[in-house]
C-alpha positions in Angstrom: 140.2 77.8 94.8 141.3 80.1 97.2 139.3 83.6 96.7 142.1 85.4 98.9 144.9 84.6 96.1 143.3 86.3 93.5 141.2 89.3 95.9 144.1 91.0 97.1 144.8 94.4 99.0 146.7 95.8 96.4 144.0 95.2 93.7 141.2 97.0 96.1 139.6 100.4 95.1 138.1 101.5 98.4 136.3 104.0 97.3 136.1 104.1 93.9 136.3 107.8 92.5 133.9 107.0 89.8 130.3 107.9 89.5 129.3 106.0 86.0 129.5 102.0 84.7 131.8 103.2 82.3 133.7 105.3 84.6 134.4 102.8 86.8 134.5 99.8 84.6 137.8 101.7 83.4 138.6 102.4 86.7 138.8 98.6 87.4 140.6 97.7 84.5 143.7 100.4 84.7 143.7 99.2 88.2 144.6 95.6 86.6 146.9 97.3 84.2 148.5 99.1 86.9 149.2 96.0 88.9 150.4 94.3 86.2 147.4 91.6 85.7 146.7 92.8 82.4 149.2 94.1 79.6 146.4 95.3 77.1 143.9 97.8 78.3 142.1 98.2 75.1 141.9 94.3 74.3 140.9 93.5 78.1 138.3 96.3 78.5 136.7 95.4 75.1 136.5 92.6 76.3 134.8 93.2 79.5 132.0 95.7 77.3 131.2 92.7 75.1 130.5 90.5 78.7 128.4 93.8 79.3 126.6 93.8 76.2 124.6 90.1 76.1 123.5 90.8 79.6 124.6 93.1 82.7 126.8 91.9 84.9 125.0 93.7 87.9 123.5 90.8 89.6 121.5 93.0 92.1 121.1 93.7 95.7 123.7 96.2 95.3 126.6 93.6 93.9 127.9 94.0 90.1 130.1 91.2 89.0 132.0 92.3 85.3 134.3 89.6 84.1 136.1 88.7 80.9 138.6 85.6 79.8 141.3 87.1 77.4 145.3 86.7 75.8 145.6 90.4 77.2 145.3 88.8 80.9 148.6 87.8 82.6 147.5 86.5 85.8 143.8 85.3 87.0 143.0 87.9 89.3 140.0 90.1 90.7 139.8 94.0 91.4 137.2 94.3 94.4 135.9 98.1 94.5 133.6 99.4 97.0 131.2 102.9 96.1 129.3 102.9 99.4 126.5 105.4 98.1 126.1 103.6 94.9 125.9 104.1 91.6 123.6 102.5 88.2 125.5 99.5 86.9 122.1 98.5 84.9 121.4 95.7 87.4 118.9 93.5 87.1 116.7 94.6 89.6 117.0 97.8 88.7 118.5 99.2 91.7 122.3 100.8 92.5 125.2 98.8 92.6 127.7 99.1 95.3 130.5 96.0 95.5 131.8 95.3 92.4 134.1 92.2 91.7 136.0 92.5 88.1 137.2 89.1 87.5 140.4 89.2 84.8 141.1 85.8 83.8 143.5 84.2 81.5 142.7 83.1 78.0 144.3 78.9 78.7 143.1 79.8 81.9 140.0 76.6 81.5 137.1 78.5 82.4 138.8 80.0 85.6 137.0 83.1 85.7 133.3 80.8 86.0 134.8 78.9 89.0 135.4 82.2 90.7 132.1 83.7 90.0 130.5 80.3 91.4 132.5 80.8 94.7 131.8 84.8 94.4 128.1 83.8 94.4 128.1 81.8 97.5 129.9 84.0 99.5 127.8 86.9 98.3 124.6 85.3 99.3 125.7 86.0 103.3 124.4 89.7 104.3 126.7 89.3 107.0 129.5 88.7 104.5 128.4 91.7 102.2 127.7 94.1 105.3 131.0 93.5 106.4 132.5 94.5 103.3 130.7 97.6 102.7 132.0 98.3 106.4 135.4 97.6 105.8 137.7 101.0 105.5 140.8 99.7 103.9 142.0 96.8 101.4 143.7 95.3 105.2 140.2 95.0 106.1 138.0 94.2 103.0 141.0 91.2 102.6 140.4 90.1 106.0 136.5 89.7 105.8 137.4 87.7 102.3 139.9 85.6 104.4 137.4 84.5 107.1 134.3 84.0 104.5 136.7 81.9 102.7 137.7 80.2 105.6 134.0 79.4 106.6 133.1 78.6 102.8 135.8 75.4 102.9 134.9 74.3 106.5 131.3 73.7 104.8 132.6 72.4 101.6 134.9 69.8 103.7 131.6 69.2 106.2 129.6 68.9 102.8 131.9 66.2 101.4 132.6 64.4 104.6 128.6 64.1 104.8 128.6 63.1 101.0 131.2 60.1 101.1 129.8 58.7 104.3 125.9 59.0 102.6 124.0 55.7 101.6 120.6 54.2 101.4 121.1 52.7 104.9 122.8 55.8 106.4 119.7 57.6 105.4 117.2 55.1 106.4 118.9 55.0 110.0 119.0 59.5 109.8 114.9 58.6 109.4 114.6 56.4 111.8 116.0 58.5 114.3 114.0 61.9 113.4 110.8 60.6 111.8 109.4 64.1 111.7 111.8 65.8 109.9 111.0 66.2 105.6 114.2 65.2 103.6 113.9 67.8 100.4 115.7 67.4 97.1 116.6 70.2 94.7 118.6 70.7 91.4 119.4 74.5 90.6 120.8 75.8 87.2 121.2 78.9 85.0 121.3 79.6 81.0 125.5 80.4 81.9 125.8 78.0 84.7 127.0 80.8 86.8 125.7 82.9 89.6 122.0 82.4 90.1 123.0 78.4 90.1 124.5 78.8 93.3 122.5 81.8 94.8 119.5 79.5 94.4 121.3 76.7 95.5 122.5 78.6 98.7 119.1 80.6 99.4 117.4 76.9 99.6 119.5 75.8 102.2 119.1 78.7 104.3 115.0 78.6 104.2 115.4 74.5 104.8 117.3 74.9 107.8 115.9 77.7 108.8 112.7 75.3 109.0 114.3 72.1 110.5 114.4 70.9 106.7 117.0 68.0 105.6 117.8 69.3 101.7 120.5 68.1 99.1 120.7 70.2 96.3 122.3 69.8 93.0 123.8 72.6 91.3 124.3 72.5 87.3 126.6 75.0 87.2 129.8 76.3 85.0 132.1 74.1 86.8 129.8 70.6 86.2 127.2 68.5 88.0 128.0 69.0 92.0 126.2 67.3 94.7 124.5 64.7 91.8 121.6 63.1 93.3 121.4 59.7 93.6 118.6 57.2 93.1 118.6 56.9 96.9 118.1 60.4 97.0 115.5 60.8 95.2 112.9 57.4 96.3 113.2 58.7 100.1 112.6 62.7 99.0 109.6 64.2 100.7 109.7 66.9 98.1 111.9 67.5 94.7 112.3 70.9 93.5 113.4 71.7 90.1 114.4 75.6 89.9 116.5 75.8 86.2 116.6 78.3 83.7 118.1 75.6 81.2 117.1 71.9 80.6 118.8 69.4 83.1 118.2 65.8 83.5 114.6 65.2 84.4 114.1 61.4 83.2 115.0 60.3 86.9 112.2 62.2 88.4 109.4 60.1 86.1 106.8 59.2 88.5 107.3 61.6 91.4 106.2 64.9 92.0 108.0 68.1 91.3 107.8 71.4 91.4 109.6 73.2 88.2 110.4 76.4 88.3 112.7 79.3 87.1 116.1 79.9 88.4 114.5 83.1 89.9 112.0 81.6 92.1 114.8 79.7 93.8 115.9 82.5 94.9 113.0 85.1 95.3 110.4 82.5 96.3 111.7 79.9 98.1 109.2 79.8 100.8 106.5 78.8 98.4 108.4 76.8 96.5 109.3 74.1 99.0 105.6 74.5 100.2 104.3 73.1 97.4 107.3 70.3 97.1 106.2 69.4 100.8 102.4 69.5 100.6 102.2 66.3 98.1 100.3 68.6 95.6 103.1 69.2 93.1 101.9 67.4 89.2 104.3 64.3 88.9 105.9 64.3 86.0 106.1 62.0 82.9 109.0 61.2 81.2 109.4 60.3 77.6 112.7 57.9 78.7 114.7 59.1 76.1 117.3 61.6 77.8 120.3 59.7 77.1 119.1 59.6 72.7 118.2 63.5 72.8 121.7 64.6 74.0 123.5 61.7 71.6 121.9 63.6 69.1 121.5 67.1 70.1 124.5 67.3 72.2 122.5 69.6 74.3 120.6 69.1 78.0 118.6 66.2 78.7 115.5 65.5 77.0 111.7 66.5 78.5 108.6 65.0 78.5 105.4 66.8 77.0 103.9 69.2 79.2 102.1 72.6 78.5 104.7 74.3 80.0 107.0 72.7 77.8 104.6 73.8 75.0 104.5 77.5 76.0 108.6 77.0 76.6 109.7 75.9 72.9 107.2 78.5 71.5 109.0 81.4 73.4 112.1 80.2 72.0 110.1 80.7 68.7 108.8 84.0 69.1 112.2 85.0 70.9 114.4 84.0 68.1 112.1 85.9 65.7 111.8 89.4 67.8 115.1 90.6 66.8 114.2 90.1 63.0 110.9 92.0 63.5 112.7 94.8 65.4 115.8 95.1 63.3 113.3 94.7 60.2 110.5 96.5 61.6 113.1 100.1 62.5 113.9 99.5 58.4 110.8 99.8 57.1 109.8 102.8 59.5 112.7 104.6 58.8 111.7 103.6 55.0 108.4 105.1 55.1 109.8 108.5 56.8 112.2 108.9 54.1 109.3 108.2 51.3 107.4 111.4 53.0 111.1 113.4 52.9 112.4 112.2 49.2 109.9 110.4 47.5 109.5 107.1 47.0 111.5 106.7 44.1 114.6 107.8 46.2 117.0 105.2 46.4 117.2 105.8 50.1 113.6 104.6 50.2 114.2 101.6 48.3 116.7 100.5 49.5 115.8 101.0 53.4 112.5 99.3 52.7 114.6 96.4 50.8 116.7 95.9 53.8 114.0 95.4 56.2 111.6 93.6 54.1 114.5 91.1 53.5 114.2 90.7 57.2 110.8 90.5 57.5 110.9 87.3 54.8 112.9 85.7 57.6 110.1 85.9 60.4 107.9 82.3 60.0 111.1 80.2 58.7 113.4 81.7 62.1 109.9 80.8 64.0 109.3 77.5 62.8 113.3 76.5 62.9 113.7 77.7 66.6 110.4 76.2 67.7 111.7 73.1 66.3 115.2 73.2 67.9 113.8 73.8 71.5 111.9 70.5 70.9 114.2 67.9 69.3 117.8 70.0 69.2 120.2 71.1 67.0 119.5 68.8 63.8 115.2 69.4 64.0 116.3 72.9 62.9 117.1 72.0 58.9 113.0 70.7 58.8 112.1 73.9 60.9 113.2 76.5 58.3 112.2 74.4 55.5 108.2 73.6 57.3 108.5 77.4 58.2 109.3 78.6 54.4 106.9 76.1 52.5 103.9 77.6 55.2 104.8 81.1 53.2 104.2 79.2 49.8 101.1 77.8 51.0 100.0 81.2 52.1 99.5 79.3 56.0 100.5 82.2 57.7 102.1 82.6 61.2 99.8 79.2 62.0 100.9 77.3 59.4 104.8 78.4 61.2 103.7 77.5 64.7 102.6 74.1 62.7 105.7 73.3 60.7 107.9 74.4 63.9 106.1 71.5 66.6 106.2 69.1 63.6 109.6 69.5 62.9 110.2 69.3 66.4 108.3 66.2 67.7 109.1 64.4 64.1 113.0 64.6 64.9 112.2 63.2 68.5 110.7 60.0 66.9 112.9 59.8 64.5 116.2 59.9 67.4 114.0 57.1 68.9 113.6 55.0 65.7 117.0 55.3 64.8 118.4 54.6 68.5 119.4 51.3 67.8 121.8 51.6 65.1 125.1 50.3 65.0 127.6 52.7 67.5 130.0 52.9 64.4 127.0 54.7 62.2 126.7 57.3 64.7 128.3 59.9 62.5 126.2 58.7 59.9 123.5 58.5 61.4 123.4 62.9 63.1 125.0 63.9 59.8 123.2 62.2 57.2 120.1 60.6 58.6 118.1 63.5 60.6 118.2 66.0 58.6 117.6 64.2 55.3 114.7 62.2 56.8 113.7 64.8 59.0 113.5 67.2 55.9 111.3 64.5 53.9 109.0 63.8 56.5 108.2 67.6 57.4 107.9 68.3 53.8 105.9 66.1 52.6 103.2 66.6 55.7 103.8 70.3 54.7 103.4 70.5 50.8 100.0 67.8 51.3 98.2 68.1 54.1 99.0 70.8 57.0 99.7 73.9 54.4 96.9 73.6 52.6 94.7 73.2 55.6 96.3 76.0 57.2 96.1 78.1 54.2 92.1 77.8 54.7 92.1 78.1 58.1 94.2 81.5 58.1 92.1 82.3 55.0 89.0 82.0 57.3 90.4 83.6 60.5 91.3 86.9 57.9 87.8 87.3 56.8 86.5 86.7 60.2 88.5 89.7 61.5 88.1 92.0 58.3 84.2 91.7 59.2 84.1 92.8 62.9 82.2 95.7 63.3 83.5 98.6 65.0 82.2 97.7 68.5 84.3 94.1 68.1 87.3 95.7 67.0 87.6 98.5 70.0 87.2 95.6 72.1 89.5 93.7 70.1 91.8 96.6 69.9 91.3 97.1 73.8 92.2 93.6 74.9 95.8 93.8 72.9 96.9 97.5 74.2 96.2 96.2 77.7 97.7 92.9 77.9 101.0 95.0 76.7 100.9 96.1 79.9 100.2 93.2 82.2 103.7 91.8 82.2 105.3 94.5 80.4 107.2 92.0 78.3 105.8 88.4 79.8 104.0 85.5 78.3 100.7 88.3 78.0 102.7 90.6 76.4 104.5 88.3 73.7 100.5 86.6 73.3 99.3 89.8 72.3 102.4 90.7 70.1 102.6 87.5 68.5 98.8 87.5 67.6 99.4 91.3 65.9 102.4 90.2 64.2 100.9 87.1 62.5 98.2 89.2 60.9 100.6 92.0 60.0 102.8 89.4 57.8 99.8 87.3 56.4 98.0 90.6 55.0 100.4 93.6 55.6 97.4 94.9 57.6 98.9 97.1 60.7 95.7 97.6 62.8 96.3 95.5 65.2 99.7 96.3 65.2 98.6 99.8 66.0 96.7 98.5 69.4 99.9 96.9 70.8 102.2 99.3 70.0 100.2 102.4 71.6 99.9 100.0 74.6 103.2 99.0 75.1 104.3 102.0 73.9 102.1 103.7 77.5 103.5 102.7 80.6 107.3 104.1 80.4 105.8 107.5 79.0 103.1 107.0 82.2 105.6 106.8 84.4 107.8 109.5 82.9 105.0 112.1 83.2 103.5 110.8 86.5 107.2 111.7 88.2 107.1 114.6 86.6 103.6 115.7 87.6 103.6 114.3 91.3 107.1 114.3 92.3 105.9 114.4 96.0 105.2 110.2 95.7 108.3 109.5 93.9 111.6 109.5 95.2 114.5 111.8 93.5 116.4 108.6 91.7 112.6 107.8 90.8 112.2 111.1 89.2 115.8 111.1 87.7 114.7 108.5 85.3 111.7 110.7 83.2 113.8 111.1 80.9 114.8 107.8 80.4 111.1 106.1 80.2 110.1 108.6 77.7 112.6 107.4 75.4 112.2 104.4 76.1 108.3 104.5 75.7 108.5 106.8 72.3 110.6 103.9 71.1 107.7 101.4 72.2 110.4 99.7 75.0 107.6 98.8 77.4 110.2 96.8 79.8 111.3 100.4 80.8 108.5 100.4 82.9 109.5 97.1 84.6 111.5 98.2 87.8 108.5 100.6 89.2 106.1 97.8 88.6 108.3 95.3 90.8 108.5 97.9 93.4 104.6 98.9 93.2 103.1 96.2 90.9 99.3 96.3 91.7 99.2 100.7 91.3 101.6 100.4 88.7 100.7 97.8 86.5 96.9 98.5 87.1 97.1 102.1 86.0 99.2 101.1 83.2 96.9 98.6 82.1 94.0 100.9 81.7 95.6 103.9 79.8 96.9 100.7 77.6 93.4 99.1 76.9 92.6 103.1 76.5 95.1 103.6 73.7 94.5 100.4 72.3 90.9 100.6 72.0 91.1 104.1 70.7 93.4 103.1 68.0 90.3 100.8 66.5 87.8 103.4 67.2 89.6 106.0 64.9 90.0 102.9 62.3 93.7 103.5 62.5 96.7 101.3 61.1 100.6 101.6 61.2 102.9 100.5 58.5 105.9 98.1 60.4 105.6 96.1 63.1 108.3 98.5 65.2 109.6 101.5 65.7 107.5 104.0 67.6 108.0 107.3 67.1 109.8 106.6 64.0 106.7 104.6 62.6 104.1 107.3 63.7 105.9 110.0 61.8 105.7 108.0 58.8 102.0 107.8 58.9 100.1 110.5 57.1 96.4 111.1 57.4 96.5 109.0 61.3 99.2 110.5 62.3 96.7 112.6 64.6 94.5 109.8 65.8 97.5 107.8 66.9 99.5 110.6 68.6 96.0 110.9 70.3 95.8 107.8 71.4 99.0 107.6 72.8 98.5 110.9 74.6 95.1 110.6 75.9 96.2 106.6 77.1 99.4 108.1 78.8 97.7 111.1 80.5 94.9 108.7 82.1 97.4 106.1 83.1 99.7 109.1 84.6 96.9 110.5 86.5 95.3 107.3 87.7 99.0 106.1 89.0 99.9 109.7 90.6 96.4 109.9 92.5 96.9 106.4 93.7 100.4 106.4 95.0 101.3 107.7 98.5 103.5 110.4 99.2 107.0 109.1 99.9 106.9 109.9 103.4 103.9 107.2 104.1 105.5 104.9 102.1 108.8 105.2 104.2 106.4 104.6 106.9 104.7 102.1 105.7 107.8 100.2 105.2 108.9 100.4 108.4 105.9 99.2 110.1 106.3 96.1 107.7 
């Protein structure tokens, strides 16, 4: 596809006028209506907010990339806009956008808009491509810079090919042969939407392998297929196999060598290290249950993996992720319930039926944990035995265990079963996803459930209850300590979610909230930290730094601790460490004072619902900020030096 049929002068905004992502997100789109590309403003720009609304758009390093496929679209086309000082699109890194790209395509269109935010991507990963935009003056120019980068792009994509069609075993045997010294690398690159970070990963490998006198194919799993596949060839003469995906890809062919898996990210931001380890022989070789081609027959999903720890810690994040909304949504409920009990009473129907609403979706939280735990494993038809393990752990009083339990059950019981039932008749197929899975699947979980694991897990969360409800004081500030600061440590990460998860499984087995109180005051710290370290040393903050106070107080009285995430990726250790100790502070406290909160969300909300420790946790919170704030202000150089500092780097 050519980019400079769809980029074109007349659909250029250079500058933009508007200073908001709203602003010019309608700025864009009446551009498109203007021209003619869309007939529906309303329709298209909905359309566009929805995109905006499952994830930003604003892909970082100061490029934003909004896109929608709708009826309301006339002709695939793509406003480029150009605000040269910047402005917040909510970008992933946190930082101002400056070139935006909104891609309009139409709704038979065959996922047009996803090939031209895989060609965006690569262009966009060349700083001499991006510098020459934000250069350019006119739409004459910005078109011209488009023209050449295209122009370059398909002399590589026909050089790519040319290399690709004349490639063999022997071909690379005799390439050996003739430069013994240099490493041939292979890589495979993918993202959850198949879109941009596939090929900015893809693209920031090459560069760092050539840059190093590196040979590398790398296969991206993108929106618009499997490109560059590797071969068998490919991968018995690799040196090194990198696997950077943030979705599950065919790994069955790698059985028996060694690989280095990572996220999408790392592709991108840590390259460097990443074919390190692929070229120092170190990487763990992987293991491969053989049994891709059965898990997507049955799942229709990615290719199957084999177990690993990281695959462990993998399907239980989908576990805990698919439940967070529930204990959010259900959490907010029952604070706002409690509030109102204080305000009308608690025979007010306003407290019943807010505290109905989000106790009905707390009764959700071990089934949704157990089904999705059980999906990441064996797919789309383990979930039936998920929710069902999950529910009968409730009955049997087995706790959050007793749903971790049921979930990896369910999962690895629907793996065996695709295996067993692999060699049925091709005409049974139907049958055989329908009918026999689930059914079997169901019985088999079940039974295990009802007769053995809930009843064991019923004792052992029996046990693991009494063993907490007789720690003395000194255990439990420890206790208490250790979950408010490992809020902090990743702000959102596997520590984070550990420490959550642990506070939420005692919260639903005996509605007890004092560990719930720990984590929240810790996570609740480091946005409200931050806030009142800019604030109180504006001298080693800079002004967009101390624009956003107001924002990470929010964000912190509504115990948001991610708010705190773009100052910790630009100063992790003074950051993070200060936050970390006013946490464990705040969390600790929280135990000292003997203090418990009555949902598992909320905040503000939930602290105002409190009565008699109202005090102590508003303390806690304060006295953990305050230390966190003065520890990070202290620490931190004055802007100036860092400036410096930067520059001597």
């Amino acid at each position: 596809m050519n980019l400079t049929d769809i980029i074109r002068p007349e659909l250029m905004l250079i500058p933009a006028q508007a200073t908001t992502k709203a602003g010019i997100l309608d700025e864009m789109a009446q551009k498109l209506v203007d021209q003619g590309a869309v007939n529906d403003f309303e329709t298209f720009r909905a359309a566009i907010q929805n995109r905006e609304e499952q994830m930003s758009t604003g892909l970082g390093e100061g490029i934003a990339m909004p896109h929608a496929k709708t009826e309301a679209v006339t002709k695939t086309s793509v406003v480029f806009a150009k605000k040269p000082e910047g402005l917040d699109f909510e970008s992933l890194d946190g930082q101002p956008a400056k070139l935006f790209f909104m891609i309009a395509a139409e709704g038979g269109a065959a996922d047009t808009h996803l090939s031209v935010l895989a060609e965006l991507s690569k262009l966009l990963m060349n700083k001499d491509f991006t510098t020459a935009l934000l250069a350019a003056q006119t739409p004459d120019q910005a078109s011209a810079v488009i023209g050449l980068a295209q122009a370059a792009l398909d002399a590589e994509a026909k050089a790519e090919a040319a290399q690709e069609a004349n490639a063999g075993q022997a071909d690379l045997a005799a390439d050996q042969a003739g430069d013994t010294d240099q490493p041939y690398l292979i890589a495979v690159t993918a993202c959850p939407t198949g879109i941009a970070h596939t090929y900015m990963a893809e693209d920031v490998l090459k560069q760092a392998a050539e840059r190093r006198g590196i040979r590398i194919k790398v296969e991206t799993n993108g929106s618009d297929g499997v490109k560059h596949q590797l071969t068998q060839s490919d991968i018995d003469q690799a040196d090194g196999i990198i696997v950077a995906v943030g979705k599950k890809v065919a790994m069955d062919r790698f059985s028996g060598h060694r690989v280095v898996q990572r996220p999408v990210a790392d592709g991108i931001n840590k390259t460097d290290e990443l074919i390190d380890l692929a070229l120092s022989g170190e990487a763990p070789i992987y293991k491969s249950s053989g049994s891709d081609s059965q898990a997507q027959a049955a799942t229709s999903q990615n290719k199957d993996k084999g177990f690993s720890l990281r695959g462990v810690y993998d399907d239980l994040m989908s576990g805990i992720s698919a439940m967070l909304p529930f204990v959010i949504a259900g959490g907010i409920m029952l604070a706002i319930s409690f509030l109102l009990e204080h305000i009308v009473g608690g025979d007010s129907a306003w407290f019943t039926s807010f505290n109905s609403i989000g106790s009905a979706a707390f009764s959700f939280l071990i089934p949704v944990l157990a089904g999705y735990i059980a999906q990441s494993i064996g797919g789309q038809p383990a979930l039936v035995a998920g929710f069902a393990g999950g529910a009968l752990a409730v009955t049997a009083n087995a706790g959050f265990l007793g749903g971790l339990v049921a979930g990896f059950l369910a999962g690895y019981a629907m793996k065996f079963i695709i295996k067993a039932l692999s060699g049925m008749p091709q005409s049974l197929a139907g049958v055989r996803t329908i009918l026999l899975y689930p059914v079997v699947s169901l019985l088999v979980v079940g039974l295990l459930m009802y007769f053995v694991f809930g009843p064991i897990f019923g004792i052992v969360n029996q046990a693991m209850l009494d063993f907490l409800n007789n720690l003395g004081t000194g255990n439990l500030v420890l206790l208490g300590a250790l979950l408010g600061g490992m809020m902090a440590i990743d702000m959102g990460g596997p520590f984070n979610k550990a420490a959550y998860a642990f506070s939420i499984g005692i919260f639903t087995d005996t509605g007890d909230g004092r560990f719930m109180a720990a984590v929240m005051v810790g996570g609740m710290i480091p946005p409200m930290a931050i806030a009142l370290a800019t604030m109180l040393f504006k001298s080693k903050f800079t002004e967009k730094q101390q624009a956003t106070s107001l924002t990470n107080l929010i964000m912190g009285l509504s115990f948001i601790t991610e708010g705190a995430i773009p100052f910790a990726a630009a100063d992790p250790l003074r950051v993070i460490g200060s936050s970390v100790i006013g946490a464990a502070i705040g969390g600790g406290l929280t135990q000292f004072w003997n203090t418990a909160v009555p949902a598992p969300h909320g905040g503000i909300f939930t602290i105002l619902a409190l009565g008699e420790n109202r005090l102590q946790i508003v303390l806690a919170v304060l006295i953990g900020t305050l230390v966190s704030a003065l520890i990070l202000g202290f620490w931190k150089k004055p802007v100036e030096d860092q400036l410096i500092a930067e520059v001597e780097e």
